[in-house]
LOBASE-797910 format. One record per atom (N, C-alpha, C, O): residue number from 0; atom name; z, y negated, x negated. Coordinates in steps of 0.1 Angstrom, whole numbers. Each point is the difference from the previous one (the first is absolute). Layout:
REM LOBASE-797910
PT/pos/site/c3/c2/c1
PT/NUM/CA/Z/Y/X
...
REM end
This chain:
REM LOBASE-797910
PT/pos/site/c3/c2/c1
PT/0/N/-648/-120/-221
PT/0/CA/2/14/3
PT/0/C/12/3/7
PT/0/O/4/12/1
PT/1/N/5/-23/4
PT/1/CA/14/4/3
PT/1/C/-1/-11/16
PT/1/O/-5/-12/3
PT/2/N/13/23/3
PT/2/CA/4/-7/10
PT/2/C/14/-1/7
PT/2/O/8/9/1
PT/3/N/-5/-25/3
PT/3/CA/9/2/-8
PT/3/C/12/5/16
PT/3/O/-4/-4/11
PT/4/N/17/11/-11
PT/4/CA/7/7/7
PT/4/C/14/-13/0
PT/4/O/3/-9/-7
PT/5/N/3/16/20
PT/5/CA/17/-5/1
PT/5/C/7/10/2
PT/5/O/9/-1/8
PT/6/N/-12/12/-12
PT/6/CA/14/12/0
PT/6/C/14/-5/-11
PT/6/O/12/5/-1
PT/7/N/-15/-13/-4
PT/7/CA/15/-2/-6
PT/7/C/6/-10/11
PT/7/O/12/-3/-2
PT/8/N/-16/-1/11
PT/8/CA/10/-6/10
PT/8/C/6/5/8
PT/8/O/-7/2/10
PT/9/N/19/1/-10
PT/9/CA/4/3/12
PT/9/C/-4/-2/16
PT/9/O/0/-12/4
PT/10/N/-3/22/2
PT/10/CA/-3/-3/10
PT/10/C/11/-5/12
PT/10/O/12/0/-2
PT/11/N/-19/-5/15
PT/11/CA/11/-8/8
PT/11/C/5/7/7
PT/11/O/-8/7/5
PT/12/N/19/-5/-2
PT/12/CA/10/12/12
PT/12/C/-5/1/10
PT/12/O/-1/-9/7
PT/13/N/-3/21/-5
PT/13/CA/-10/4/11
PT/13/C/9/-1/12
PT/13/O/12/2/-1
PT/14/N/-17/-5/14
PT/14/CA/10/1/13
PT/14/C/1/21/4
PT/14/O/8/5/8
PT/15/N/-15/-1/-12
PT/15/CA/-1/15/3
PT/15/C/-6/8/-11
PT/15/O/-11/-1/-6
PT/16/N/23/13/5
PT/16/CA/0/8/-9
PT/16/C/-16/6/-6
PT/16/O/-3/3/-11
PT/17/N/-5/-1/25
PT/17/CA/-17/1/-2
PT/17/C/-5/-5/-6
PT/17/O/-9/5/-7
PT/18/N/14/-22/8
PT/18/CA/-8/-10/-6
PT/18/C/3/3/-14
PT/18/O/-10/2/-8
PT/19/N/23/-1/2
PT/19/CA/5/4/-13
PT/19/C/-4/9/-4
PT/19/O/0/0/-13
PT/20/N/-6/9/19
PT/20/CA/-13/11/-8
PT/20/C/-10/0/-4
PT/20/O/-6/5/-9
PT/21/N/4/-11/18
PT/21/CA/-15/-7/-1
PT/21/C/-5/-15/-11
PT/21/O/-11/-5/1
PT/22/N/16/4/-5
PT/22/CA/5/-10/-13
PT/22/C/1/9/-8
PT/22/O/-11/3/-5
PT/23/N/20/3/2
PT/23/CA/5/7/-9
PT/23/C/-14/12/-5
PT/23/O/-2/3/-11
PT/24/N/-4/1/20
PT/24/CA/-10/8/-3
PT/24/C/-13/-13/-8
PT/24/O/-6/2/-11
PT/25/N/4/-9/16
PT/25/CA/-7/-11/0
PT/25/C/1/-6/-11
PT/25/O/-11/-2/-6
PT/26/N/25/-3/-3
PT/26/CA/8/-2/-11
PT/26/C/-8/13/-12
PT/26/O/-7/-1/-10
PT/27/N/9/8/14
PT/27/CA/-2/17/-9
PT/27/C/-18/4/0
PT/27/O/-7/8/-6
PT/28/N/6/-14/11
PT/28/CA/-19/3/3
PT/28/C/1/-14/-11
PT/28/O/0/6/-11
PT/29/N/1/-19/9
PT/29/CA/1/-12/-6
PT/29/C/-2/8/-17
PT/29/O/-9/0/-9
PT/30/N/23/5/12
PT/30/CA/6/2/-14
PT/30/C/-10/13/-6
PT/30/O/-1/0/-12
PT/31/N/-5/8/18
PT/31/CA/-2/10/-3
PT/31/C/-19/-6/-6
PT/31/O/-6/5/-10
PT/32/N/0/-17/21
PT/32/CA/-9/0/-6
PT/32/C/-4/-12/-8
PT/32/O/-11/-4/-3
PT/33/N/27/-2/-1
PT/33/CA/2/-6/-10
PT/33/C/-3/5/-12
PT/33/O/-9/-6/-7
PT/34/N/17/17/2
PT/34/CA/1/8/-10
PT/34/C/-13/7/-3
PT/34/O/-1/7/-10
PT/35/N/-7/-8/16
PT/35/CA/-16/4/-3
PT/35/C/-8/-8/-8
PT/35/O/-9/4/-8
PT/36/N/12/-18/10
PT/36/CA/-6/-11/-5
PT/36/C/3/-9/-9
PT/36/O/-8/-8/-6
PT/37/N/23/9/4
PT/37/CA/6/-12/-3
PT/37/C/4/11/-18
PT/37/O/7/10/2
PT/38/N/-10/-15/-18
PT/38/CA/2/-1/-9
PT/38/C/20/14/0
PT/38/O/5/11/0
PT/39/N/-1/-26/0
PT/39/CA/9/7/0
PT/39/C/10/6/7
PT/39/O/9/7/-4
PT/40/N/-12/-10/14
PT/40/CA/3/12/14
PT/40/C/-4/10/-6
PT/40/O/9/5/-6
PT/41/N/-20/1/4
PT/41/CA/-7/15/-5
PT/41/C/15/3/-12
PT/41/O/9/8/2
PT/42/N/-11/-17/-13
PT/42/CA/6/4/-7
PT/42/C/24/6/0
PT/42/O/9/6/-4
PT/43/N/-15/-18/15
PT/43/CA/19/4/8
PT/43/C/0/13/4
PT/43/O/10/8/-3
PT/44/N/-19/-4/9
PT/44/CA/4/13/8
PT/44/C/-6/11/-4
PT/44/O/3/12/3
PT/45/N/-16/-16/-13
PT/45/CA/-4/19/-5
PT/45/C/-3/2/-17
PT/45/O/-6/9/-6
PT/46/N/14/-24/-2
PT/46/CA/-2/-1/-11
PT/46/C/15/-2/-4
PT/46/O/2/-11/-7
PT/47/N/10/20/9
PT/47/CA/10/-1/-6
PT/47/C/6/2/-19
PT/47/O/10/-3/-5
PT/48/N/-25/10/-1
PT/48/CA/1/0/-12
PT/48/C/-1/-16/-7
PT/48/O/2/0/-12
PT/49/N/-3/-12/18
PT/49/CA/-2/-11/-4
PT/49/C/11/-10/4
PT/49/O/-1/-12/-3
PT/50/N/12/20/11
PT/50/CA/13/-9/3
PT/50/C/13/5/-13
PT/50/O/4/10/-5
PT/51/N/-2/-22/5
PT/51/CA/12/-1/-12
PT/51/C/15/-2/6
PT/51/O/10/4/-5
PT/52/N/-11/-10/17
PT/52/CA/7/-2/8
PT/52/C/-2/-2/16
PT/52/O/-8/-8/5
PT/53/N/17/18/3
PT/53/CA/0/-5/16
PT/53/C/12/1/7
PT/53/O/10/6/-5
PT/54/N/-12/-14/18
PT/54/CA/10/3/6
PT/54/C/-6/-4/16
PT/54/O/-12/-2/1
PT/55/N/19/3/10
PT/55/CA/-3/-1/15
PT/55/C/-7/-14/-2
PT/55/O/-7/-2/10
PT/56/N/5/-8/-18
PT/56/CA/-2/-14/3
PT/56/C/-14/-1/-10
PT/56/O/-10/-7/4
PT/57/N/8/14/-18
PT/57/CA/-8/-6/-8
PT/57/C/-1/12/-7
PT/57/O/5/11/2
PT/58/N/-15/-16/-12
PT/58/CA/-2/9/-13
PT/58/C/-4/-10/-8
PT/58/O/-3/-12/3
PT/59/N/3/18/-15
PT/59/CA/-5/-8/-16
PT/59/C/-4/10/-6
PT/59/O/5/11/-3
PT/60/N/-24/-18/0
PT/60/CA/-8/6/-9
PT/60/C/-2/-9/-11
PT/60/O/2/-12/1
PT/61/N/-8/20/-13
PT/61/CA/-2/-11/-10
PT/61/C/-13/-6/5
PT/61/O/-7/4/9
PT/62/N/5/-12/-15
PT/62/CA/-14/-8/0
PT/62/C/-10/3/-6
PT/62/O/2/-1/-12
PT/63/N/-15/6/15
PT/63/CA/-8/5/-7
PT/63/C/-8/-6/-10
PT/63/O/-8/6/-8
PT/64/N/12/-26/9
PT/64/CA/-10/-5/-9
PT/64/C/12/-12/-6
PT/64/O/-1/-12/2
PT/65/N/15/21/-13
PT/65/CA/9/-10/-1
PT/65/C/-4/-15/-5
PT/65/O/-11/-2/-5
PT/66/N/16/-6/6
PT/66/CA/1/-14/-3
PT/66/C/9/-3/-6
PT/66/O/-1/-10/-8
PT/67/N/12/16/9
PT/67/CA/14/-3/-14
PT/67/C/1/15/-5
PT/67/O/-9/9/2
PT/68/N/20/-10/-7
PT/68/CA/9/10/-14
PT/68/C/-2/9/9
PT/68/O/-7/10/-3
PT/69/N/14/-11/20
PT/69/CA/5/8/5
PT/69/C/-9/-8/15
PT/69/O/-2/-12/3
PT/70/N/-2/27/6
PT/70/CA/-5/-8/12
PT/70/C/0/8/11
PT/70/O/-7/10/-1
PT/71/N/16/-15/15
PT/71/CA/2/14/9
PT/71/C/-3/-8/12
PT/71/O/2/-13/0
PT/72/N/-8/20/11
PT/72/CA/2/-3/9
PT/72/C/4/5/14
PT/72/O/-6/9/6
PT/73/N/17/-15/0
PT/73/CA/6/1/15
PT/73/C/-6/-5/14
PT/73/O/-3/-11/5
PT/74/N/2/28/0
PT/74/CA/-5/-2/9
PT/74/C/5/4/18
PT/74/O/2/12/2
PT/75/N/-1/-19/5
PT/75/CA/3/7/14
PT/75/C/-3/8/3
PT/75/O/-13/2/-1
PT/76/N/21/13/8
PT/76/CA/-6/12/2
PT/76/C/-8/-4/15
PT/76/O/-9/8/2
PT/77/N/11/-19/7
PT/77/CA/-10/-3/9
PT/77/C/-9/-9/-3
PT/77/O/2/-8/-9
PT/78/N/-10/7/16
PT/78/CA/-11/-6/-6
PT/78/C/2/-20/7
PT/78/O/4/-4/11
PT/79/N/-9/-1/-21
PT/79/CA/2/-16/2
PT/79/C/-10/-2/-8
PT/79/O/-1/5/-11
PT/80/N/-6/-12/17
PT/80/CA/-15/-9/-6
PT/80/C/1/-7/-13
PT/80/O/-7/2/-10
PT/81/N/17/-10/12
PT/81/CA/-1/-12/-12
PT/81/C/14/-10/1
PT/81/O/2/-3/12
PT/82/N/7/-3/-24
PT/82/CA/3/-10/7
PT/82/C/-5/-8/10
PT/82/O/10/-8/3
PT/83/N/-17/6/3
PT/83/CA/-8/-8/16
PT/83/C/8/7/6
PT/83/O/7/-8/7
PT/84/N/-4/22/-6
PT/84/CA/1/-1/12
PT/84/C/20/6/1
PT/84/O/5/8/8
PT/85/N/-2/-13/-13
PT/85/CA/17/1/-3
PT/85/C/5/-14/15
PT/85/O/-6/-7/8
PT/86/N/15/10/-11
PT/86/CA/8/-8/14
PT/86/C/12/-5/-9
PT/86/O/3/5/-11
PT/87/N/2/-16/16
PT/87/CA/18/-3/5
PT/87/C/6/12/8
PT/87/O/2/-5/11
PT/88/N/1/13/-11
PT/88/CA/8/12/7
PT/88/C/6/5/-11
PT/88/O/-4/-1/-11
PT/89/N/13/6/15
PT/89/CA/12/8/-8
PT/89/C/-7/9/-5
PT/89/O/-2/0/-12
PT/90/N/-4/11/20
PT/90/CA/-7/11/-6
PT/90/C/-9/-4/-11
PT/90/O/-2/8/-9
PT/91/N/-4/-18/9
PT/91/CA/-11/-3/-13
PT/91/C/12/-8/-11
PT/91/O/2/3/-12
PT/92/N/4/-11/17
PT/92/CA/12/-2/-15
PT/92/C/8/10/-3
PT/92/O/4/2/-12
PT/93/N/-2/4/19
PT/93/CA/11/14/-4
PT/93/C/-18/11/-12
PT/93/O/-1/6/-11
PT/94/N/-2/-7/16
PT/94/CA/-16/8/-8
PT/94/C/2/-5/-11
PT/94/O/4/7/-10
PT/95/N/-6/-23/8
PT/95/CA/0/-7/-13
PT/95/C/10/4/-11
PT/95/O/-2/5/-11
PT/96/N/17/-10/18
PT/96/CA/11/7/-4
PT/96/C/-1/10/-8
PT/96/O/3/-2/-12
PT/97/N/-7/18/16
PT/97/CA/3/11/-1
PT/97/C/-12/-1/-12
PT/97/O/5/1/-11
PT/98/N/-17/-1/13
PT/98/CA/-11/1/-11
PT/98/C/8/-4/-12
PT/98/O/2/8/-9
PT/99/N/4/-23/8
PT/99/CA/2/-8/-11
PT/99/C/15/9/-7
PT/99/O/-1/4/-12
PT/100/N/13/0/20
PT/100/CA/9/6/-3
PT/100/C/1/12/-5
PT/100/O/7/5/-9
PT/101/N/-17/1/18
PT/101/CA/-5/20/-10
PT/101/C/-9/0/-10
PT/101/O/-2/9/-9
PT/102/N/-5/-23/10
PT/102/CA/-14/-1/-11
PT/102/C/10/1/-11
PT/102/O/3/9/-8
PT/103/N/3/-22/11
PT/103/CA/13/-1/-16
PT/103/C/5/9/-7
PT/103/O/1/2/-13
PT/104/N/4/4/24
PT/104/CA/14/14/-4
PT/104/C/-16/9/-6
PT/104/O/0/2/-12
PT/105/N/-9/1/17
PT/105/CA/-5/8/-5
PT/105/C/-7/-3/-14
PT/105/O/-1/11/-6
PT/106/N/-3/-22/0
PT/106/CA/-5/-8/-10
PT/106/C/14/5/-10
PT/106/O/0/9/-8
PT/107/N/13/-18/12
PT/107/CA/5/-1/-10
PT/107/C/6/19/-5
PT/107/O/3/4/-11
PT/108/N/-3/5/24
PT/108/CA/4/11/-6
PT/108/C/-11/3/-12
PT/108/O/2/0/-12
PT/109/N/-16/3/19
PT/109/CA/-12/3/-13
PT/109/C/2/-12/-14
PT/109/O/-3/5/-11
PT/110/N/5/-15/11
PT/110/CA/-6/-6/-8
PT/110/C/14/-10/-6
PT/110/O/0/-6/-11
PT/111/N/9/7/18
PT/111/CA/13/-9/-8
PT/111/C/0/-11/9
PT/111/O/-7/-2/10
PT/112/N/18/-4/-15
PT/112/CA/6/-11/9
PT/112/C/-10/-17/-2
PT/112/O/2/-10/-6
PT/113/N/-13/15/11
PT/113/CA/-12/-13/-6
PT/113/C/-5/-5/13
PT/113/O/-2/8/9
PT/114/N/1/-23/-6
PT/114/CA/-3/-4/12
PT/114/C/-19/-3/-3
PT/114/O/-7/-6/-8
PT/115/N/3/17/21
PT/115/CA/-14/0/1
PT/115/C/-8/-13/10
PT/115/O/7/-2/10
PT/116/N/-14/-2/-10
PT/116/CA/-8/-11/9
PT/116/C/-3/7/15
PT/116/O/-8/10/0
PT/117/N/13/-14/12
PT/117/CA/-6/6/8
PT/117/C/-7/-14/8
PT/117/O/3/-12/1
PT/118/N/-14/21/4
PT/118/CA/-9/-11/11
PT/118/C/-12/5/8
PT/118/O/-5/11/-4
PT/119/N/2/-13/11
PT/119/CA/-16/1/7
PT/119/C/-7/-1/1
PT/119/O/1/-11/6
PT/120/N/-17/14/-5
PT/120/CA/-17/-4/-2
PT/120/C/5/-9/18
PT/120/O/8/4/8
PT/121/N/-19/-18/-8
PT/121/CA/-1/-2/17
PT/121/C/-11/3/-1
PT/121/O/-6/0/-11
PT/122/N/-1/3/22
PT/122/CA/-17/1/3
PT/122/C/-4/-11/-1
PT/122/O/7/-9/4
PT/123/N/-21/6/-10
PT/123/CA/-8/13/-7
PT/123/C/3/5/-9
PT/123/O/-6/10/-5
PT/124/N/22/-16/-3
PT/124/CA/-3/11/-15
PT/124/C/10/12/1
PT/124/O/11/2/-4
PT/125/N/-23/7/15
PT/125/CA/12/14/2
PT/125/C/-12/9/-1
PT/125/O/-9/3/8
PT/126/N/12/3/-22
PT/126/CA/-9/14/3
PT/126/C/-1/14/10
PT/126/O/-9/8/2
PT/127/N/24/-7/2
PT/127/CA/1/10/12
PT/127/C/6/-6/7
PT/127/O/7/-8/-4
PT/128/N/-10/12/19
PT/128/CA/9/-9/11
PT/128/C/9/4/4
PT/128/O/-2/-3/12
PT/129/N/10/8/-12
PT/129/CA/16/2/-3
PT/129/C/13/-1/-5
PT/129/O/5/7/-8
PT/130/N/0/-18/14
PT/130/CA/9/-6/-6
PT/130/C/4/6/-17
PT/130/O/2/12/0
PT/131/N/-2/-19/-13
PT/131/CA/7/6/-11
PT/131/C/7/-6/-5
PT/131/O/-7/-10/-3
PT/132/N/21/8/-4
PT/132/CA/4/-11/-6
PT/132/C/-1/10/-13
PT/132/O/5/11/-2
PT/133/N/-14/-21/-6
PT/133/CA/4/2/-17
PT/133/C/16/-1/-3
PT/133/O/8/-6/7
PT/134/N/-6/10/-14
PT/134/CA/11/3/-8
PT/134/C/-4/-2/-18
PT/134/O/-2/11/-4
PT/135/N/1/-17/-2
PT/135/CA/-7/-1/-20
PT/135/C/10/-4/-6
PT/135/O/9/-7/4
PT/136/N/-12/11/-14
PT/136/CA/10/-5/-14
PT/136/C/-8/-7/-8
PT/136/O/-8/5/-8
PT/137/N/10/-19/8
PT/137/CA/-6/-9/-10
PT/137/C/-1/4/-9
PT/137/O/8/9/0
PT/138/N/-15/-10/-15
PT/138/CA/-10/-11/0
PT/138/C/-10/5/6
PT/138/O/-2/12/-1
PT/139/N/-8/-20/10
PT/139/CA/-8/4/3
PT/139/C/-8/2/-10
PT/139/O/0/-6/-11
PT/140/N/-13/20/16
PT/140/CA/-7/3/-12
PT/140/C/-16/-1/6
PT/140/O/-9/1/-8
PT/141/N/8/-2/21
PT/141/CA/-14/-3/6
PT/141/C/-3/-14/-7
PT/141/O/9/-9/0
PT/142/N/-21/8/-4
PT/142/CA/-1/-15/-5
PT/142/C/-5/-12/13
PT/142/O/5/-11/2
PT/143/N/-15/20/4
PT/143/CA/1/-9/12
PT/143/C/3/-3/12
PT/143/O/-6/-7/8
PT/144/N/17/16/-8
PT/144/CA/6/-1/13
PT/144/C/15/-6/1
PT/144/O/8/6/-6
PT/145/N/-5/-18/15
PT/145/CA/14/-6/0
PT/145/C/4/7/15
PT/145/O/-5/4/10
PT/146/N/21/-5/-18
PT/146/CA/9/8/11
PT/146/C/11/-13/5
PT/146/O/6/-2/11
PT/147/N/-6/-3/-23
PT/147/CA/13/-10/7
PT/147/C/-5/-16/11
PT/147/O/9/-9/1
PT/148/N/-20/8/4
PT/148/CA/-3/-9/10
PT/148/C/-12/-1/6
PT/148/O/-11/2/-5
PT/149/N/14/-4/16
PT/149/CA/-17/-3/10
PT/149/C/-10/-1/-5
PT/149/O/3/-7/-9
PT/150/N/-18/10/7
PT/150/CA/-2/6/15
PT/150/C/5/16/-1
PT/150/O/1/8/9
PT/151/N/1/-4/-23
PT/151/CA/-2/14/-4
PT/151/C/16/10/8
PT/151/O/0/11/5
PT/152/N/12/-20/-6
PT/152/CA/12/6/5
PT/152/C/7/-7/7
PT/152/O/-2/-12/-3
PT/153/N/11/15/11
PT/153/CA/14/-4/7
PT/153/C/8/7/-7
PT/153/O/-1/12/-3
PT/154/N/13/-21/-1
PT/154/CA/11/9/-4
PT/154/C/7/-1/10
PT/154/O/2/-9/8
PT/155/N/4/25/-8
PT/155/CA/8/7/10
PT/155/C/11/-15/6
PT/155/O/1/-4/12
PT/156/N/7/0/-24
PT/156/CA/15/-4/5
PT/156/C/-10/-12/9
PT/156/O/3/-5/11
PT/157/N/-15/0/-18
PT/157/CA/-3/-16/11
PT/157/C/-5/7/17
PT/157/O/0/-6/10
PT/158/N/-5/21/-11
PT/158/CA/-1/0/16
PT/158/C/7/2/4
PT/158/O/1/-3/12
PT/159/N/16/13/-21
PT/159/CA/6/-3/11
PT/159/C/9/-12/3
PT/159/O/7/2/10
PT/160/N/-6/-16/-17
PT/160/CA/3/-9/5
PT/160/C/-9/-7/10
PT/160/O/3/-11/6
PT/161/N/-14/17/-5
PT/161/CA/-10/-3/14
PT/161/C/1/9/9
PT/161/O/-9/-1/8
PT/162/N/16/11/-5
PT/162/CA/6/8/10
PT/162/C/12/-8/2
PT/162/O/1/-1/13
PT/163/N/8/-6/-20
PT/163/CA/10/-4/4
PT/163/C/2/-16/5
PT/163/O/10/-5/5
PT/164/N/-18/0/-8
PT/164/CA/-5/-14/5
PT/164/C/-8/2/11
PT/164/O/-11/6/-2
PT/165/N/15/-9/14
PT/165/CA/-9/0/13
PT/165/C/-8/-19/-5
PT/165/O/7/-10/2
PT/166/N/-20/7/-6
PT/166/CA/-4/-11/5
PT/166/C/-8/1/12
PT/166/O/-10/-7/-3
PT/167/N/9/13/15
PT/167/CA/-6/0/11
PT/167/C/-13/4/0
PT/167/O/-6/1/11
PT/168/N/2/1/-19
PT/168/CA/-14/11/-2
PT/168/C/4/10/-3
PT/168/O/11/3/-6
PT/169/N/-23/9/12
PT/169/CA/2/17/-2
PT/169/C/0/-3/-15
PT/169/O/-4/-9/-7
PT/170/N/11/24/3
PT/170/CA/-3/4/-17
PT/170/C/-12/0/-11
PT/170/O/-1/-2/-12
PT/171/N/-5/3/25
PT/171/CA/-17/1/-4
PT/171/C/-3/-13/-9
PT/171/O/-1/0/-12
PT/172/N/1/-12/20
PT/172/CA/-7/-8/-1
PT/172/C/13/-9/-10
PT/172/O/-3/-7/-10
PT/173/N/14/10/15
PT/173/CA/4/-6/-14
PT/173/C/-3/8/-17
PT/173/O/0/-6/-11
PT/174/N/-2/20/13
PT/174/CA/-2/1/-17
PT/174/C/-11/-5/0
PT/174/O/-2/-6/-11
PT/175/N/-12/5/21
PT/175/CA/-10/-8/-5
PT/175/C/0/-16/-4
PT/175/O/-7/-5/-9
PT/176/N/12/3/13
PT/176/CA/4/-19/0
PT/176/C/8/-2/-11
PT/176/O/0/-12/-4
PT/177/N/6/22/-2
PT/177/CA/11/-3/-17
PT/177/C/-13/5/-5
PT/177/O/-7/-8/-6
PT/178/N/4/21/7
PT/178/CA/-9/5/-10
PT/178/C/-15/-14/-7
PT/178/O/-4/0/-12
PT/179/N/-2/-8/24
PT/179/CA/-9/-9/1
PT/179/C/9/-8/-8
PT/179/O/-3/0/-12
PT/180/N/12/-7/14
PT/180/CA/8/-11/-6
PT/180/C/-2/3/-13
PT/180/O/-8/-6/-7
PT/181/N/18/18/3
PT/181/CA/5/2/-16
PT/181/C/-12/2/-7
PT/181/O/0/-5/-11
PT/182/N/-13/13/16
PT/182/CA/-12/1/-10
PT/182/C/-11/-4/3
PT/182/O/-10/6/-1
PT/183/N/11/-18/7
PT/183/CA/-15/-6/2
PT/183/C/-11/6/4
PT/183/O/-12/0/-3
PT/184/N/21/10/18
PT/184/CA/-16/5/8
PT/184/C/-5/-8/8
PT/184/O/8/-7/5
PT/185/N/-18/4/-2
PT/185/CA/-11/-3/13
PT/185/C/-2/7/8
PT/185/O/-6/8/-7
PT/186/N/6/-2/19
PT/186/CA/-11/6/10
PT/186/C/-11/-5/4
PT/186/O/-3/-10/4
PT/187/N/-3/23/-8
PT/187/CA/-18/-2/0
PT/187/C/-4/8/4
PT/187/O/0/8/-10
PT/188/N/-5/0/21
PT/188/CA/-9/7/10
PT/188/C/7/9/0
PT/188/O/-4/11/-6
PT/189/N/17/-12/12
PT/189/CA/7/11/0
PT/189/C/10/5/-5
PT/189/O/9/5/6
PT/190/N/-12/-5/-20
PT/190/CA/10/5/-12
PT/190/C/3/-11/-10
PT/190/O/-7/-10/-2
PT/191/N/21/13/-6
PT/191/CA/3/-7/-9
PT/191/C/-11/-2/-9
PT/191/O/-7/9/-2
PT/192/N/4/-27/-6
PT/192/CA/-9/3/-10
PT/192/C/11/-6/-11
PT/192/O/8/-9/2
PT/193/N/-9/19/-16
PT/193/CA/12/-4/-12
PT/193/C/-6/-12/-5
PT/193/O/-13/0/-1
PT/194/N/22/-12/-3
PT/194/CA/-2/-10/-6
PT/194/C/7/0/-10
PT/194/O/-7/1/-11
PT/195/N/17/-2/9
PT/195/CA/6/8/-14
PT/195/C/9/10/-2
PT/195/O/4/7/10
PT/196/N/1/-4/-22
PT/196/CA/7/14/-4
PT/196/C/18/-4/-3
PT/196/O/5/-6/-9
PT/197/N/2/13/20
PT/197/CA/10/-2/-6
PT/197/C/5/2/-13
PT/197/O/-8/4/-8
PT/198/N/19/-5/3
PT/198/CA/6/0/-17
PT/198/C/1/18/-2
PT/198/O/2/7/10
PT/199/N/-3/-3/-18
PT/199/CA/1/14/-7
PT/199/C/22/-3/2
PT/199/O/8/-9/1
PT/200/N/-8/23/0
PT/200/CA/12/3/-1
PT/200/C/5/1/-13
PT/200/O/-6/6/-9
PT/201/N/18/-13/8
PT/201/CA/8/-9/-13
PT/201/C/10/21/-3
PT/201/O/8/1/-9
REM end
């Protein structure tokens, strides 16, 4: 139902100021019929009764189907598919940064000085396609769902040590090639098939 956009990339310096409009309009047409389709796009821009926190970079909503004590999630106020489609660029590690730094401050103001689990669904296990990093407060209380390893999550701090390790493949293909490693995927007609379940969060 989603298709998928590059309005969160910066576009390339146009040689003429026309050109720069024309992008820019092009960019805004992107974004505009983004926000028609995309989950939480709608909710960024005409469902502000359900933000707990924003700022120019993000918002944090709770989670509608918690999994721990506590369960929020941070999201980009522009639209980004999925981890897939994140980069090595400053602008996507400075994103990472900022989510993990305001998630915190914002966690520990509501809830006390308690370190919450953050991490990410990879596709397929993403029920909306825009980027979200959970934010939860253990113990977990979903019985069947694990947070702390493949195929079900990435924790935040291991992609961004795969933002920060160049091994000569795009981003992409390296979270897929750990993600395969650590939980025993196969590729089978396309998509991941699960072989087994990583460990429940300790």
């Amino acid at each position: 139902f989603f298709v998928p956009f590059t309005s969160c990339f910066t576009p390339k310096k146009m040689e003429s100021k026309h050109q720069e409009r024309d992008s820019n309009a092009v960019s805004a047409e992107i974004s505009r019929k983004n926000a028609l389709i995309c989950t939480f796009c709608k909710l960024i821009h005409h469902h502000p009764e359900h933000i707990h926190y924003e700022d120019d970079k993000i918002v944090i909503i709770k989670d509608r189907s918690p999994c721990g004590v506590r369960h929020y999630l941070i999201l980009p106020r522009h639209h980004i598919r999925s981890v897939l489609s994140l980069t090595r660029s400053d602008r996507h590690t400075d994103l990472l940064n900022h989510m993990h730094v305001k998630g915190l401050e914002f966690f520990n103001a509501r809830h006390g000085r308690k370190q919450p689990y953050f991490c990410f669904h990879v596709p397929p296990y993403t029920s909306v396609k825009h980027l979200h990093l959970h934010m939860v407060l253990p113990p977990i209380t979903h019985k069947k769902l694990r947070f702390s390893e493949p195929p079900f999550a990435l924790p935040l701090d291991r992609l961004v040590k795969m933002m920060a390790n160049d091994d000569g493949l795009d981003l992409m293909q390296t979270i897929k090639t750990a993600m395969k490693k650590r939980s025993g995927f196969s590729k089978k007609g396309g998509e991941f098939r699960k072989i087994t379940d990583g460990p429940q969060l300790k």
